[in-house]
Wavefront OBJ file of the C-alpha trace (Angstrom):
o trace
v 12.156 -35.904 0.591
v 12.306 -38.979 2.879
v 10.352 -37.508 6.271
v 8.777 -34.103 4.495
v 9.535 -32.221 7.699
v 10.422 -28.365 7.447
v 12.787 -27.110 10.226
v 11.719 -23.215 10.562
v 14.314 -21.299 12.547
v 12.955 -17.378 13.595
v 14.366 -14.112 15.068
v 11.147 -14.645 17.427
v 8.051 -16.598 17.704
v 4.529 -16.019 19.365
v 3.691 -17.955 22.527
v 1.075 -20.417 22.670
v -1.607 -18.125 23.460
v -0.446 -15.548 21.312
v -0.712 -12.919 24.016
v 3.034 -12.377 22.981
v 2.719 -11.665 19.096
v 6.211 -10.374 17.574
v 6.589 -12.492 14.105
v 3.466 -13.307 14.359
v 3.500 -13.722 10.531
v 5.269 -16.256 10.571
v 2.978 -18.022 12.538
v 0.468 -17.599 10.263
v 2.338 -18.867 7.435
v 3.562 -22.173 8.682
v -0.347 -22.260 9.903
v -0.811 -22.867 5.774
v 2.323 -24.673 5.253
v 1.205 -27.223 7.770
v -0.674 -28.780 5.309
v 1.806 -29.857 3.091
v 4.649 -31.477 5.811
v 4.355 -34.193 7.673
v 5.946 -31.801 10.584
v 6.847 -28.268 11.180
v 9.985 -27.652 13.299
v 10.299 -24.185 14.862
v 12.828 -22.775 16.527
v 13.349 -19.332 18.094
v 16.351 -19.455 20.473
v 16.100 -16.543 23.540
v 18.820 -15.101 24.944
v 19.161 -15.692 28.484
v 17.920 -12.751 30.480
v 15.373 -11.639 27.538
v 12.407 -13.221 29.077
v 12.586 -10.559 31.770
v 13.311 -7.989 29.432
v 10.323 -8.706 27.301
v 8.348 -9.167 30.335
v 7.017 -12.194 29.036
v 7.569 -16.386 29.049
v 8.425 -19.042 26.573
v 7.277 -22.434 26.692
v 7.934 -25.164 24.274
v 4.049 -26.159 22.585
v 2.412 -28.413 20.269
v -0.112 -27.749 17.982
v -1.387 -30.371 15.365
v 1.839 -30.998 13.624
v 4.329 -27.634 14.886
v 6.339 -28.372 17.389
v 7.771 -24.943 18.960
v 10.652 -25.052 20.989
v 12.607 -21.907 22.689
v 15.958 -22.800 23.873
v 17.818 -21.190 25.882
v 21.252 -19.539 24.947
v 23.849 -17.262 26.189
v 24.456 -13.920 24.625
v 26.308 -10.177 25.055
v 25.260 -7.086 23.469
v 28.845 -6.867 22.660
v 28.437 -9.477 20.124
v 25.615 -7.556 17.809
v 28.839 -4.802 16.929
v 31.708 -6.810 17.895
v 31.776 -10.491 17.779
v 28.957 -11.855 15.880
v 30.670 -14.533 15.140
v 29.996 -15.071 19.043
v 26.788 -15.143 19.003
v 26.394 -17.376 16.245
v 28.504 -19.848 17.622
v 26.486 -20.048 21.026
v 22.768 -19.814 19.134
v 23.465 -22.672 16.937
v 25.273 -24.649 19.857
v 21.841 -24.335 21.601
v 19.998 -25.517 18.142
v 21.956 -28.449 17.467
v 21.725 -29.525 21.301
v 17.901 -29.542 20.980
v 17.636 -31.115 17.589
v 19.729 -33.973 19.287
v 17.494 -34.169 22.511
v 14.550 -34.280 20.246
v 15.747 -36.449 17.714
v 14.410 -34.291 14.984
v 14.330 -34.604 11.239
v 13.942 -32.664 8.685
v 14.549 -31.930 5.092
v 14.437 -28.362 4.579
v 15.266 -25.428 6.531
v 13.360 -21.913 6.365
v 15.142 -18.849 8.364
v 13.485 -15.835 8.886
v 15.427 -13.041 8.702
v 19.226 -12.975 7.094
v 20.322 -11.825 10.844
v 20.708 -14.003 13.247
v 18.401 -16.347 11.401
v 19.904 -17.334 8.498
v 23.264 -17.035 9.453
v 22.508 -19.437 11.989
v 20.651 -21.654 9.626
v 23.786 -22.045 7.666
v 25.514 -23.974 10.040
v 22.933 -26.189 10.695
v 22.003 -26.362 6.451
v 26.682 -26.757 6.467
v 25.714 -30.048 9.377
v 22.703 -31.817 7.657
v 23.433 -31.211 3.782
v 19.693 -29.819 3.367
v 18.392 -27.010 1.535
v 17.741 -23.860 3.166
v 15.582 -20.656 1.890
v 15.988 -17.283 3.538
v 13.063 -15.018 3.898
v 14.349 -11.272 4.687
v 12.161 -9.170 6.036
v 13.404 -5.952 7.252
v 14.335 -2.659 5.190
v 16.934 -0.669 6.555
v 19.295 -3.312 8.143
v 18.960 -5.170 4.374
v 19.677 -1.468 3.243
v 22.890 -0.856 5.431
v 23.666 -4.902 5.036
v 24.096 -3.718 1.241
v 26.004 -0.564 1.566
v 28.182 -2.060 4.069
v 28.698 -5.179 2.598
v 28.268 -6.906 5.780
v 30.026 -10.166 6.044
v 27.577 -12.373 8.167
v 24.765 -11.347 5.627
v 26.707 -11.903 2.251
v 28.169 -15.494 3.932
v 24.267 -15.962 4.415
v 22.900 -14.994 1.142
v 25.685 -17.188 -0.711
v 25.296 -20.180 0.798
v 21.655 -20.549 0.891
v 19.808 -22.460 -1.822
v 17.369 -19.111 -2.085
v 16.393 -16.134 -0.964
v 12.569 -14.753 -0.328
v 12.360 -11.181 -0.478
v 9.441 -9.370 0.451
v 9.820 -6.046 -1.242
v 10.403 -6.496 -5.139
v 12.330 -3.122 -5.616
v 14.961 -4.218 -3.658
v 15.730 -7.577 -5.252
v 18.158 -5.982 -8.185
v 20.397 -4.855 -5.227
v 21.618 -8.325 -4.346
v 23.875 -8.572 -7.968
v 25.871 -5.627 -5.859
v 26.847 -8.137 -3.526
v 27.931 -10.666 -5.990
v 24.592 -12.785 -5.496
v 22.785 -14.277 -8.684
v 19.756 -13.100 -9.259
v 18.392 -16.448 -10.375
v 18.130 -17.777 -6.875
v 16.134 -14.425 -5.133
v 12.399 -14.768 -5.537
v 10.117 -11.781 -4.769
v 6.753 -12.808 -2.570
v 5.151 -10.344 -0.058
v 4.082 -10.997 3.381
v -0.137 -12.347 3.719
v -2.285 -12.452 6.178
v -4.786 -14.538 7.164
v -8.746 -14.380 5.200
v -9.997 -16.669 8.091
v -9.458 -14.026 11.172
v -9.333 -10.717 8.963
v -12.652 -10.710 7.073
v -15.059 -7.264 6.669
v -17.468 -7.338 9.762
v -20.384 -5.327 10.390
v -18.440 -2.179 11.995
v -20.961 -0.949 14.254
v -21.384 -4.510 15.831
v -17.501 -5.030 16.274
v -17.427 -1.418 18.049
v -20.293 -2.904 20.185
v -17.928 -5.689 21.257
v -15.453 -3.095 21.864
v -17.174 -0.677 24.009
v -16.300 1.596 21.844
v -18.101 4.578 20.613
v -20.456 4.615 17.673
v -20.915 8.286 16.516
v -17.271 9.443 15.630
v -14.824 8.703 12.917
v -12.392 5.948 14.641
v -8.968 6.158 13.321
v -6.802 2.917 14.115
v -2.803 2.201 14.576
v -1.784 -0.828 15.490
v 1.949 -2.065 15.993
v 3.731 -2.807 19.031
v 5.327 0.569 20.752
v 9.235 -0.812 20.762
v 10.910 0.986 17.937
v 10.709 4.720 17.173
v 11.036 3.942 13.030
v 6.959 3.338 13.548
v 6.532 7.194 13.217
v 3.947 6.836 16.394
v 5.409 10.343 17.049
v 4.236 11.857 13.778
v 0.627 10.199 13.932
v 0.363 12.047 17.487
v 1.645 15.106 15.721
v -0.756 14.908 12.434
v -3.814 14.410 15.181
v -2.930 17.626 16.380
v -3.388 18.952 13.136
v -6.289 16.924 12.002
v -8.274 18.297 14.935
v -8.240 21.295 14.226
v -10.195 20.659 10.905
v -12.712 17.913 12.898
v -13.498 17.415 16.230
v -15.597 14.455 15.634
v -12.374 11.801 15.812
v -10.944 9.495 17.753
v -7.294 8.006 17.595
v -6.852 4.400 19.251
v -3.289 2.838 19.232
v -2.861 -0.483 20.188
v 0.152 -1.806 21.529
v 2.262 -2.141 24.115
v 6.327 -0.856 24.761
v 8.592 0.821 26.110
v 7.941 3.851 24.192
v 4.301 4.225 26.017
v 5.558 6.112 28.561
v 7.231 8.920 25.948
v 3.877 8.824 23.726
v 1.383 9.719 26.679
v 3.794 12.700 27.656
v 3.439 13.759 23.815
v -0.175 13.358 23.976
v -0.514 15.545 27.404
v 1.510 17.954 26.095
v -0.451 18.866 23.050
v -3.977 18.301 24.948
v -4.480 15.612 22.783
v -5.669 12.992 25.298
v -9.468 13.286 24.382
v -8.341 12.812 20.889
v -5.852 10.099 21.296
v -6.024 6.721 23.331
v -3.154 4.142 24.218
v -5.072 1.266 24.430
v -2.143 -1.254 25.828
v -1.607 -4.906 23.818
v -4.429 -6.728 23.139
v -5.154 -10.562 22.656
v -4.350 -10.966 18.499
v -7.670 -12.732 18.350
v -9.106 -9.118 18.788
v -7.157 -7.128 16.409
v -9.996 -7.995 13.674
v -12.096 -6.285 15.818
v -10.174 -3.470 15.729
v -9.638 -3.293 12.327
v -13.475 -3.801 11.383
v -14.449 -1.007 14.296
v -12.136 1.589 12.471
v -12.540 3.924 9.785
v -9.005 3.819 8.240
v -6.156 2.344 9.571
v -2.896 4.684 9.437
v 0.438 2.756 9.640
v 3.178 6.222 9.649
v 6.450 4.373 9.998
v 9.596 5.500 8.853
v 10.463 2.262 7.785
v 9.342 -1.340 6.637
v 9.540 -4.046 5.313
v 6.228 -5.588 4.803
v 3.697 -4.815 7.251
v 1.831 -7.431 7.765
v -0.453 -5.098 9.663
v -1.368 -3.604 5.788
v -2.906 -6.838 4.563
v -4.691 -7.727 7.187
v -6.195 -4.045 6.977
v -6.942 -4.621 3.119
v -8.113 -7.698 4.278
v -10.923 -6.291 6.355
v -11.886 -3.908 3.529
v -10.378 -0.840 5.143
v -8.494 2.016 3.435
v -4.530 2.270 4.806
v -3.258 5.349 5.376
v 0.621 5.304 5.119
v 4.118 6.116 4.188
v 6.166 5.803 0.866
v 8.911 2.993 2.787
v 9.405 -0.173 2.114
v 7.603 -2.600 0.144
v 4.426 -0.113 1.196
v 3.916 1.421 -2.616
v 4.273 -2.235 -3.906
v 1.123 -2.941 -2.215
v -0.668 0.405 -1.871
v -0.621 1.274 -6.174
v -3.937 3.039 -6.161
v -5.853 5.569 -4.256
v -8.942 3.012 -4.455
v -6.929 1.332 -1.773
v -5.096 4.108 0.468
v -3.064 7.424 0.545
v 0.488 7.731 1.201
v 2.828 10.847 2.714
v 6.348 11.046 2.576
v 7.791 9.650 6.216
v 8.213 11.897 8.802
v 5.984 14.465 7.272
v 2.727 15.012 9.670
v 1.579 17.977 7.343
v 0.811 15.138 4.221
v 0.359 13.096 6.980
v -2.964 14.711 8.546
v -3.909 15.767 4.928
v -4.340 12.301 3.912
v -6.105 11.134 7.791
v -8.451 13.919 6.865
v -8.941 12.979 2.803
v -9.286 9.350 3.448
v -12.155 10.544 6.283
v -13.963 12.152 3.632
v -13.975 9.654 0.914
v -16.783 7.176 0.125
v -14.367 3.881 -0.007
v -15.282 0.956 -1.846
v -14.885 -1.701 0.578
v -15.666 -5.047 -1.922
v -12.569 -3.466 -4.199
v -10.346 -3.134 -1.178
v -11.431 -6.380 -0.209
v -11.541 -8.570 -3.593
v -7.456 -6.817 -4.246
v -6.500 -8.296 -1.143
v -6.985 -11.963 -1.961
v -4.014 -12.089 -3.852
v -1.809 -11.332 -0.510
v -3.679 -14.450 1.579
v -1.787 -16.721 2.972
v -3.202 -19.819 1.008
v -2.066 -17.384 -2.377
v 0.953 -16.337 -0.975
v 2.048 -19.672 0.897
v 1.754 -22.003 -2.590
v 4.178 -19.228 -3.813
v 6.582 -20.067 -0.950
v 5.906 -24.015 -1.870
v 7.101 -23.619 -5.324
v 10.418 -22.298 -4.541
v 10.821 -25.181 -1.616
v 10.337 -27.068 -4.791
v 13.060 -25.934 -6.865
v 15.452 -26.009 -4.341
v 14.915 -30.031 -4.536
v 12.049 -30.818 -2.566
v 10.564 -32.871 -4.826
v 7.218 -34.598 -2.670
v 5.856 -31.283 -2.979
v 5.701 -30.783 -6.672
v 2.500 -32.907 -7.191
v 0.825 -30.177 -4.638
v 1.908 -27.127 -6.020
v 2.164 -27.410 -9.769
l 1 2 3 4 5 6 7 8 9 10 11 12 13 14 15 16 17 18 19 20 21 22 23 24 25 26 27 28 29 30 31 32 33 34 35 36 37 38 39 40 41 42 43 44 45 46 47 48 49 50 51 52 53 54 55 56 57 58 59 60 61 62 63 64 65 66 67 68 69 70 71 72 73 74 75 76 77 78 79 80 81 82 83 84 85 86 87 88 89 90 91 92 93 94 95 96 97 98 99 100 101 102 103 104 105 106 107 108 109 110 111 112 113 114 115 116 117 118 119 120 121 122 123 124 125 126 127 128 129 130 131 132 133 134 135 136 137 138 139 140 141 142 143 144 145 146 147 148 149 150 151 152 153 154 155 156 157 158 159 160 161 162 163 164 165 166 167 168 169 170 171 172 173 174 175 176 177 178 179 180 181 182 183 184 185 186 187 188 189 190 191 192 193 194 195 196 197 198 199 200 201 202 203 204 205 206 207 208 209 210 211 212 213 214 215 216 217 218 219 220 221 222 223 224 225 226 227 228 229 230 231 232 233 234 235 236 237 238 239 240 241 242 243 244 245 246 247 248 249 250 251 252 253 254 255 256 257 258 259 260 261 262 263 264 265 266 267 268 269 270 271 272 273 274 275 276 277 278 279 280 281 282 283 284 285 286 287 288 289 290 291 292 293 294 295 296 297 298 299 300 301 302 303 304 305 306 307 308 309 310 311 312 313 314 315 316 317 318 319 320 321 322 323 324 325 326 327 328 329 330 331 332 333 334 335 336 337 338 339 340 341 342 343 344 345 346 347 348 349 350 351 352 353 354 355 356 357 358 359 360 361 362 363 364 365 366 367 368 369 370 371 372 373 374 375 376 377 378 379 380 381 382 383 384 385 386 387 388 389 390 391 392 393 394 395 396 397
């Protein structure tokens, strides 16, 4: 590679101060990757309009050597069913105007996500003859992009130089698409062993105000999309109570579903049991996790949850569902329980089994290394190096 820059291109992005956290994972990955390019490119284009829709700012930033930058670009909502060829066409028009106003370079190309992403990332890869690797995340739009055999995905996935999937099950489903296998490379999501480290709980609940002589069960995940299952944690609480007074639910996050979640909650008397706690600065979240005595993550579907990691990563036992790449990750009850999705019954029987057990937090915690970013990110660096960028052989081999 002549400049060893990477050129990341992302669904979303964090803000500087990380008050606004959606991918925040892949914040935290480039945050390793740094290390081994001269400069990291990102670049999250946002609609126009979705600023005040997420009720929250974008400013191009600089830290050591990322560069972020959000431009701006116009979009429809007619587009996502009718004319996505529209909206690709006016994304990358924004992405190629700022690479030429910043006179940026680069060598390689990572999209995250296959939609909008990487199809976008394919006509700047088509422009600057350079390698580009796809990291898909999500579970059921890769499901229904399968089934479907949705153009703007397939386009994608064939004229990348690989793919990064993060749930390994799903990897044989590609050949049904007509992709080779040979260029789709299973690595899970990480998290970060600097921030989420075991802490002494009772001192992190101290720094949380929050109360020492209960068991403190712990969701967090930002309240946007119903396939989180907050619905069916709210409804296992109601059950778990019944068995033990002596809990406390906290969810953190913010959304537009917090309005619908505290009506639940009032309904079912639930609201000394169960508190909605808002968003809260990311720097905190280990807090959180360390204050809790399982985490319990009830979605209906995933992809990766970053949010499980950095749970493992703090020792604690995850309560969960079978979705996903979840039972890739969760293969023992030393580490968690799982339900079926959508089932508060198993749900609540495993809140209140994981409440009784005795869990071995230095076995949680020593199985979690392998999903650290600095394991996981020289995973990512090997396939950047088979796709022909070479200058990073020598640091990864």
């Amino acid at each position: 590679m002549k400049s060893n820059n990477l050129l990341v291109i992302s669904n979303d992005f964090p803000n500087a101060d990380n008050k606004y956290v959606r991918e925040i994972f892949v914040k935290e990955q480039i945050m390793f990757l740094k290390e081994y390019f001269e400069n990291i490119y990102v670049v999250s284009p946002i609609a126009i309009g979705m600023e005040f829709l997420r009720k929250t700012h974008y400013e191009n930033y600089r830290f050591e050597n990322i560069h972020v930058y959000f431009p701006k670009y116009f979009n429809c909502p007619l587009f996502f069913k009718y004319c996505r060829d529209g909206w690709i066409y006016f994304e990358e028009k924004a992405i190629q105007k700022l690479i030429r106003a910043e006179s940026l370079q680069f060598d390689l190309i990572h999209a995250h996500f296959t939609w909008h992403s990487g199809a976008v990332a394919v006509k700047v890869k088509e422009k600057y003859n350079v390698p580009l690797v796809i990291t898909e995340h999500t579970s059921q739009t890769f499901t229904d992009a399968i089934e479907k055999k949705e153009t703007q995905f397939i386009r994608s996935w064939n004229l990348c130089d690989a793919i990064i999937r993060v749930r390994k099950g799903d990897i044989p489903l590609f050949e049904r698409v007509g992709i080779p296998l040979d260029k789709v490379y299973y690595i899970p999501n990480g998290y970060s062993h600097k921030s989420f480290l075991n802490l002494d709980s009772q001192n992190s609940r101290k720094q949380l105000g929050l109360p020492s002589n209960i068991k403190i069960i712990l969701n967090v995940g930002n309240l946007y999309d119903e396939a989180k299952g907050h619905k069916y944690l709210i409804e296992a609480m109601n059950i778990v109570i019944k068995q033990r007074k002596d809990v406390l639910c906290f969810i953190v996050g913010g959304g537009i579903l917090e309005t619908k979640l505290k009506k639940q909650i009032l309904s079912t008397g639930l609201e000394d049991y169960i508190k909605l706690v808002g968003s809260k600065p990311y720097t905190e979240i280990p807090l959180w996790m360390n204050a809790c005595d399982v985490f319990v993550l009830p979605s209906l579907s995933e992809g990766n949850p970053t949010v499980m990691f950095e749970c493992l990563g703090c020792g604690k036992p995850f309560v969960g569902t079978k979705v996903g790449g979840v039972p890739e990750i969760i293969v023992s009850d030393d580490y968690g329980l799982l339900s079926e999705p959508g089932d508060p019954n198993e749900l609540a029987k495993n809140i209140l089994s994981s409440l009784d057990t005795s869990w071995d937090t230095k076995k949680i915690k020593e199985y979690s290394i392998q999903f650290t970013w600095g394991v996981v990110g020289k995973k990512i660096l090997k396939v950047y190096s088979k796709i022909g960028a070479t200058s990073l052989r020598l640091c990864v081999d």
